[in-house]
N, C-alpha and C positions, 0 to 999 in steps of 0.2 A: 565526735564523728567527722567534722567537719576536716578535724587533721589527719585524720587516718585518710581519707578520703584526695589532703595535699599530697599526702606521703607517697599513696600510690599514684598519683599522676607523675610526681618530680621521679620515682623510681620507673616509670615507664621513659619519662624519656629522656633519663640514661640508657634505657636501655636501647633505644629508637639511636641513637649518637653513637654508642659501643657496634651496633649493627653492621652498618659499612664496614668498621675498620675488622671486624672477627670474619664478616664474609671475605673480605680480602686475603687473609691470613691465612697461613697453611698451619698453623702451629694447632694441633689437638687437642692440649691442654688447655688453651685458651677457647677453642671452641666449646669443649664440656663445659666450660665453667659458665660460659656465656646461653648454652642451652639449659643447664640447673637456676642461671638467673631468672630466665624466662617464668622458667616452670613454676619456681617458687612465686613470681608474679602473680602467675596464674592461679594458683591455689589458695594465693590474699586476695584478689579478686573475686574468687567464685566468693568463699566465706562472706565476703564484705554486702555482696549484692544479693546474695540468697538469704541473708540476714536482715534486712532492713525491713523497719516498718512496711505495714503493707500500704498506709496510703500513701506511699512514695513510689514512683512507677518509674524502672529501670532504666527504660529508652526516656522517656520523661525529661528527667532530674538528673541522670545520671549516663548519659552518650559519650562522653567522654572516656567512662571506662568499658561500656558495653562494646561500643567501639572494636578495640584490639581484643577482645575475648571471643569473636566470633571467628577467628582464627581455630580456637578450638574444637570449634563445630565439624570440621573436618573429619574428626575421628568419632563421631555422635552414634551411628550405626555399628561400629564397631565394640562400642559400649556395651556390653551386656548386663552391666549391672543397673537396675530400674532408679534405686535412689543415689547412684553416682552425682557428685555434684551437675557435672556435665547436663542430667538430666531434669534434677532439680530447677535449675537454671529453665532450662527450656521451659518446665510447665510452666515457672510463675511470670514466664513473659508471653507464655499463649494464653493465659488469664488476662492478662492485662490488656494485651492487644484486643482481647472480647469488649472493649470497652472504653478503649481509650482511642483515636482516631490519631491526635499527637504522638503517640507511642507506634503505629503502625507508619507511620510518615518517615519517621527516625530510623524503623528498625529496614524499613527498602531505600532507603538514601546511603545507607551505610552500606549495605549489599553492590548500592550503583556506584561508591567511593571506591570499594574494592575492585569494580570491574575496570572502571577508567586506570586505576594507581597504579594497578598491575596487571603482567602481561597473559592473557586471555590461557595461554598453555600449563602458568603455572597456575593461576586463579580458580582455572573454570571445575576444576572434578571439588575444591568447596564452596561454590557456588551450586553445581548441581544437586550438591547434599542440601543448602540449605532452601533452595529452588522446593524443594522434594518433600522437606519441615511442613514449608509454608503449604505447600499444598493440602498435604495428611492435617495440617491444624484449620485451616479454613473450612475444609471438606467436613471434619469430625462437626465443628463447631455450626454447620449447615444443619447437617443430621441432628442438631438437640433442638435447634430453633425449630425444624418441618417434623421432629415429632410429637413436639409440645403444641405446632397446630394444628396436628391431624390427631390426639385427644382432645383439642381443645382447651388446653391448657395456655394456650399462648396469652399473656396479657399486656395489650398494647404499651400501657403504663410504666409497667415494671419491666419488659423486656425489651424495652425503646431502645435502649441506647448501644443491647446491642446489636439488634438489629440492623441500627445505623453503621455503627461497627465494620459489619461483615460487609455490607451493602458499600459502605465508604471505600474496604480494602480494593472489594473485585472491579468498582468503577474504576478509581483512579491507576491500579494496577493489571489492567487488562490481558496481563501473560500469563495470570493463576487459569484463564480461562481455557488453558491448553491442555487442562489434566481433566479427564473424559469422566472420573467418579466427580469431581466438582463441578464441571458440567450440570451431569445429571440433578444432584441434589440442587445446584441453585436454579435452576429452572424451576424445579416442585419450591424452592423458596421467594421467587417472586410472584409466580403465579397466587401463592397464597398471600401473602404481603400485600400484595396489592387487589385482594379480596378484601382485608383488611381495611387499607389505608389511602388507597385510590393514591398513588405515588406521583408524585411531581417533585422537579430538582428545581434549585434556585438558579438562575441566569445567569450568574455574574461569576461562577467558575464551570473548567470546565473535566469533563465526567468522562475522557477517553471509552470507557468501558461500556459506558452506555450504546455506543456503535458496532461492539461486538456484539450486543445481545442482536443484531442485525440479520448473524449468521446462523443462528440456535435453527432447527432443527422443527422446532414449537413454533405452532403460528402465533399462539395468544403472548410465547414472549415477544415475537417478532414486534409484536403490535405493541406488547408495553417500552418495548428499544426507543420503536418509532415516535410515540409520543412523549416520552424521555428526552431523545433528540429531540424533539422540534420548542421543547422548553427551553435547553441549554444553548439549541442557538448552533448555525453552521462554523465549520472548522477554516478559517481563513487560511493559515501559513499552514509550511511544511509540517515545522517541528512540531503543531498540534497533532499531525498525525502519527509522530516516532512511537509512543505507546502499543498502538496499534502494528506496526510494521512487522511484528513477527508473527500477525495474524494475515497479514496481506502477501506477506511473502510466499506462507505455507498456503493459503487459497489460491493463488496468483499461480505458482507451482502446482497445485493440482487441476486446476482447468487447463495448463499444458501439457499434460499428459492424457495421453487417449487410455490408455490401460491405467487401474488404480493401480498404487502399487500394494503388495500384502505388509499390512502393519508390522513395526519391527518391536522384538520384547523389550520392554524397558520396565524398571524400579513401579512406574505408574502409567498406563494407558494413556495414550492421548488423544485429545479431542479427536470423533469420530467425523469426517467429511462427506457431503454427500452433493455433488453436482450441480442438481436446482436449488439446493438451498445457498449455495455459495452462489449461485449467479443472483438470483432474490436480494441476497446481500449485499453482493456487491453494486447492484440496482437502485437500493435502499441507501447506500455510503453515499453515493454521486450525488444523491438527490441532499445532501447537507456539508457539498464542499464546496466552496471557491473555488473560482480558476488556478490561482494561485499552487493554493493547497493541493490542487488534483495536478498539477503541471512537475509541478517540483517532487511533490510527496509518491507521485504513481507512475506517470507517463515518464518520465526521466530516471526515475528508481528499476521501473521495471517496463524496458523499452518493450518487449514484448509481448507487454498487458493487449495492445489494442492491436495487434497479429492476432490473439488469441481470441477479440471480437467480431474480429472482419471474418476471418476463416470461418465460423461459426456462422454467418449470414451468409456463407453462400453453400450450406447442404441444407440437407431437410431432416437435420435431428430436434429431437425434445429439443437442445437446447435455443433454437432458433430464435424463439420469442422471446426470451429473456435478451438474447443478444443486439436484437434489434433493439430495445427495451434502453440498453446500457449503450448503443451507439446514438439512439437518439437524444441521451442526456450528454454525452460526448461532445454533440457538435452544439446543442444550445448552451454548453457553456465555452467552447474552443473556436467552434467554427472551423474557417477551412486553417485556422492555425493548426488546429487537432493536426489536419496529413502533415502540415509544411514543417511540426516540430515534430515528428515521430520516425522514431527509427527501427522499419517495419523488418522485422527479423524470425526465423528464419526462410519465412515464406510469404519473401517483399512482393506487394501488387506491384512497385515497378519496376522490380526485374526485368533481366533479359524475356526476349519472347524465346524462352525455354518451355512450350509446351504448359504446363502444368500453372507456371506463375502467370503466361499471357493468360490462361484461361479463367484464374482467379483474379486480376484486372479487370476484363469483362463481365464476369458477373458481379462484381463490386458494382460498377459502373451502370450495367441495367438496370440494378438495385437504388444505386440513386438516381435516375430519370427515369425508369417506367414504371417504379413501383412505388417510391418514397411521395412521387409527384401527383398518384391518385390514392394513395393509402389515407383512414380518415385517422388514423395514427398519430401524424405530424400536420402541424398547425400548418398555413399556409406560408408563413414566413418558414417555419422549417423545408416547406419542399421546394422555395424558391433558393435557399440555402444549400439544398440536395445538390440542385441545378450547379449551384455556384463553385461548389467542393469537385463535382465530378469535370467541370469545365477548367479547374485548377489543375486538377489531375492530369487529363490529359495533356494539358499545358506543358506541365512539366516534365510530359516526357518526350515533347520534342525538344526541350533544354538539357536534356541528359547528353552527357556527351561520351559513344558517340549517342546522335538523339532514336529514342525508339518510344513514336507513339505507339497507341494502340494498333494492334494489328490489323481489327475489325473495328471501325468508328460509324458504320453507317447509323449507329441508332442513335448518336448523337446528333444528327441535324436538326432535326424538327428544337431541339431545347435549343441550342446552339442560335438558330436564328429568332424564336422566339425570344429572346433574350436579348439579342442585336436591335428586334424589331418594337424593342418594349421600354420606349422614351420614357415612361413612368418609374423605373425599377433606381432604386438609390445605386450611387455610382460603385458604391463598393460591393453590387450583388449582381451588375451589369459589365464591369471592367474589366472580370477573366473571361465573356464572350468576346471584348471586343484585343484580350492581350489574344486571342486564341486565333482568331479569323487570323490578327497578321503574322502571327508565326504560320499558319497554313501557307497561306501566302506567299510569303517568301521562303519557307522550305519547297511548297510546288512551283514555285517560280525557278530557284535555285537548281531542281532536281532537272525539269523543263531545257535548262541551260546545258548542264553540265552533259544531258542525253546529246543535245547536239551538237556540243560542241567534239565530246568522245565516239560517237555513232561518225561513221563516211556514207554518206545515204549517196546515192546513186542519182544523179542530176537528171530531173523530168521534167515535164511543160505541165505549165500551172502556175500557182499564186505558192510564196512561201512569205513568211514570217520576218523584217528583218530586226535585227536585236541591234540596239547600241549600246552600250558600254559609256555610263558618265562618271566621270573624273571632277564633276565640281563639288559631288559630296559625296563623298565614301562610304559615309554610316545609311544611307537610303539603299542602300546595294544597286541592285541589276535594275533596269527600268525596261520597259517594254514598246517603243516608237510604235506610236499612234497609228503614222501611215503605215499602211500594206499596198505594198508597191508588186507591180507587175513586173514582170521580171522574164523580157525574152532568153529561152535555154534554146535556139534552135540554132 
């Protein structure tokens, strides 16, 4: 067996070397021959691996050849015939995957080899097929576990491992979690599982999937996610969260949209979306990321996650609370970095004063001084923090160039000076009141100047102002002479 087993590897790859040179080739003859080589491959292939002892497990032992056979799969649907090799093939490797955890690792790395190797146009319609397998196989394989516990038939013992199994695939591969019947059923399978087994993961790896359960719909899953996560331990870097991302994408994308949009038909339904549950979750995510991880993996991925929070805290829909909820886990772990890295799109608070964006500036702004600052919400460190973000803010919109503070600043004084007048407060919670006072300053000094020096006022008797102009330091700008000199106009 062992040589049958050389024979087809060394005949694969001739055939992998003949490749290039027959894709090149315009010669016909030469291509048929090169696609009967294939084929005939493939039909020592199926024989050899649909043949094998059954304690030998395919992705296991044998990835090497399983490997280029999933090329095949392409035309799997198309199959009509039940005990087609093609088909064979498949059940006795959704058996095994019931049960072997090494075999399910193999068999979605081979799937990720294929995505990276090749180019996404011509890969992806057999990927979607086998995207489609997995799902219809994990889904069916839900459905025998949750009915064998809803007779009671489940026995911890004897149906452990595959358990483990199913429960191994859906954490580590958290994009089966898209297809809305597998959904359903692994929800009725944790919730009983963990009737069972009182579930806890081990620390030292980590369970992507487990943070989708975040999103489910089920408060009692929500609660087994929650304490799932807090076993496995916060997500530090980016790449811990890439699992995840094409769950973050598609929620990220539906809280931007004010209209749901109507579901479109596909092969299998996908996860069903619902507003509060995705802000809950995404409430739920913050509270087990690093800075790091949220900076790189959210804020920078999807520049207009946190447009999509701020806009939200200044109306009075449902989703309000949850928003405030996710902005105040935002700045305990960013701070005023959160504004200065964020690229607020498409409806920037500092935008021009175009009506609409000065107006959502403002109420950002009263929201962190008069409401962040008595809310019993945020600790006291947070609303001195509040303070410190919105004194930033405004900051930097006399640094825009050209500069455009806020329109209306009157309700910043009382924070503004309280802040100036608060010798206790650590330097990095008091030093954007005091960059702020002197950009007021020398913009109202500036402005002060520039009135009279372009205004021709009309010469009257009285006291005026005189301004000198120093030349020994340039970066101090305009200075204001002390004396006010009387000045005969008669």
């Amino acid at each position: 067996m062992a040589n049958t087993r050389r024979e087809l590897l060394d005949r694969w790859r001739g055939i992998e070397e003949e490749d290039d040179d027959v894709t090149a080739s315009n010669d016909p003859a030469k291509q048929r021959r090169f696609r009967q080589l294939k084929e005939d491959w493939f039909s020592d292939a199926f024989n050899y691996l649909i043949y094998l002892p059954q304690d030998n497990h395919i992705w296991c032992g044998f990835w090497d050849l399983m490997g280029p056979l999933l090329e095949t799969f392409y035309n799997y649907f198309k199959d009509e015939r039940h005990d087609s090799p093609l088909k064979l093939l498949w059940k006795r490797l959704s058996e095994e995957m019931q049960q072997c955890t090494q075999c399910i690792c193999q068999h979605h790395q081979a799937q990720e080899m294929y995505n990276t190797e090749y180019e996404s146009i011509c890969i992806g319609p057999l990927l979607d097929v086998l995207q489609n397998l997995d799902e219809d196989r994990v889904t069916r394989h839900l459905k025998e576990i949750n009915s064998k516990i809803a007779r009671g038939q489940y026995n911890p013992q004897h149906d452990n491992s595959q358990v483990v199994s199913v429960m191994f695939e859906v954490f580590m591969f958290p994009i089966l979690l898209d297809d809305q019947s597998l959904v359903l059923e692994f929800q009725n399978f944790i919730e009983g599982v963990d009737d069972c087994h009182e579930l806890t993961l081990a620390g030292h790896q980590q369970y992507p999937g487990v943070y989708a359960l975040l999103f489910f719909k089920s408060r009692r899953v929500r609660s087994i996610g929650f304490r799932l996560a807090g076993h496995v331990g916060k997500l530090r870097r980016a790449a811990e969260l890439e699992p995840l991302q094409p769950l973050l994408k598609r929620c990220i994308g539906f809280l931007e949209m004010e209209v749901v949009p109507a579901a479109t038909e596909t092969l299998r339904p996908r996860m069903q979306l619902d507003r509060i549950t995705v802000w809950l979750g995404i409430k739920a995510l913050l509270g087990f990321l690093e800075p790091p991880a949220f900076e790189e993996g959210i804020l920078e991925r999807y520049p207009v996650f946190l447009s999509i929070v701020l806009n939200h805290i200044s109306d009075d829909s449902l989703e309000f609370s949850h928003a405030v909820n996710c902005l105040r886990l935002l700045f305990e772990m960013l701070g005023c970095k959160l504004w200065l890295r964020a690229t607020l799109s498409p409806r920037s608070l500092e935008a021009l004063q175009d009506g609409e964006h000065e107006k959502q500036r403002r109420h950002f702004l009263y929201f962190l001084l008069h409401q962040v600052t008595v809310s019993s919400n945020f600790s006291i460190l947070m609303r001195k923090k509040a303070c410190q973000i919105a004194l930033c803010i405004i900051h930097r919109g006399y640094k825009m160039n050209p500069p455009c503070p806020p329109f209306e600043c009157a309700h910043m004084g009382p924070s503004l000076v309280s802040s100036l007048k608060d010798s206790s407060l650590h330097s990095s919670l008091r030093q954007p009141a005091l960059d702020l006072i002197q950009a007021i300053i020398v913009s109202d000094t500036a402005a002060l100047v520039s009135t009279v020096l372009n205004c021709h006022m009309p010469p009257h008797s009285g006291r005026s102002m005189c301004i000198q102009f120093s030349d020994e330091d340039e970066d101090e700008g305009l200075r204001f002479a002390h004396d006010v000199k009387e000045m005969d106009t008669s």
